[in-house]
N, C-alpha and C positions, 0 to 999 in steps of 0.2 A: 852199817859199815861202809866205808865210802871201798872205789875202786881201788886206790893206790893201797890200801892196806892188805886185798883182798888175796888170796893166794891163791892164784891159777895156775894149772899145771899147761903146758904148752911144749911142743915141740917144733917151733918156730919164731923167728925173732919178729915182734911187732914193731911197727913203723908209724911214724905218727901223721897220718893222712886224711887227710877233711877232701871229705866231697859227696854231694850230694847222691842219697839213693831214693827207692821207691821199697816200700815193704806193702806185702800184698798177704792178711791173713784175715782165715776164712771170709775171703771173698770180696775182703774191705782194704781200703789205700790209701797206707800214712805215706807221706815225708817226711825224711830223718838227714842228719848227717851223720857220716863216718867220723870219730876220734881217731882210730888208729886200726892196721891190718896185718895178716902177715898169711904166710898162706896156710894155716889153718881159720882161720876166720877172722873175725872182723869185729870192733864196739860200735853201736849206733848208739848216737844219743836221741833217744827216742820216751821222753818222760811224762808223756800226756796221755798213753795207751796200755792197756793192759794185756800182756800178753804173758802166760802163765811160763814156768819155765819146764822145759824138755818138747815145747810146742813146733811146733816143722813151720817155716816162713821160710815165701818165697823173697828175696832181695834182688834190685835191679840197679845197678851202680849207674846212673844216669850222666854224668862228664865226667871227665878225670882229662887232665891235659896229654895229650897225642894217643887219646882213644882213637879205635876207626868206629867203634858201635858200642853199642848198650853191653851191657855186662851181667848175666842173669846165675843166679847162685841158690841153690834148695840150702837151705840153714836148719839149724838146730838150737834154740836158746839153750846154750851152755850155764846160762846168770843172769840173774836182774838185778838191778842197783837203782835206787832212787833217779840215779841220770840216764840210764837207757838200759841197752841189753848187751850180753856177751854171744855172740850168734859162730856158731861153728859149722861151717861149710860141710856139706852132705853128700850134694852130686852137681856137678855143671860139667858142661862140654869140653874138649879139649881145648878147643879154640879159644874157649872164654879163661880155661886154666893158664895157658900161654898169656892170653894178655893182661892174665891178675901179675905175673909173675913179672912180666915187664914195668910192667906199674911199680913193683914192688923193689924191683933192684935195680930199674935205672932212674927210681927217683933221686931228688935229693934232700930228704925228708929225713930226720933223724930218730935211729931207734929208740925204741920206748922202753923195752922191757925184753928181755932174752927167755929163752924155755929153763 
């Protein structure tokens, strides 16, 4: 079943944003990009690694344009899909919450998909 069929339940509007992160699980460190985010979580297209689902990854949002810093996020694999994963945000800092949020409504990036 590809993503677009997939029915996820959300109670925040996703945005369709690419930008590089870092995923850090048990112990080991992929590169991925982000599809798309919203502030419940986030898709990485990440299709080369196995990561089972309900598994805890840590994510590091590495650039995003008028970042001041790195962006560190505890996830939850919500879904896997043959092109990555559906990753639902768990615990980050306020600081880090404020500038997902930033990212998130003064892009100008268009929505993907509503709750």
């Amino acid at each position: 079943m590809n993503r677009s069929m997939q029915t996820e339940r959300r109670w925040s509007v996703r945005r369709e944003i690419k930008t590089d992160v870092k995923i850090i699980f048990h112990n080991r460190t992929y590169y991925a990009q982000t599809s798309d985010m919203g502030i419940g979580g986030m898709f990485v297209d990440l299709n080369y690694v196995l990561i089972p689902r309900d598994a805890h990854v840590e994510v590091i949002m590495l650039e995003h344009k008028g970042m001041e810093r790195y962006i560190s996020f505890q996830t939850r694999v919500a879904y896997v899909t043959p092109q990555g994963y559906g990753l639902e945000f768990r615990d980050f800092q306020m600081s880090d919450f404020r500038q997902l949020q930033e990212i998130l409504f003064t892009s100008t990036y268009e929505d993907v998909r509503t709750a």
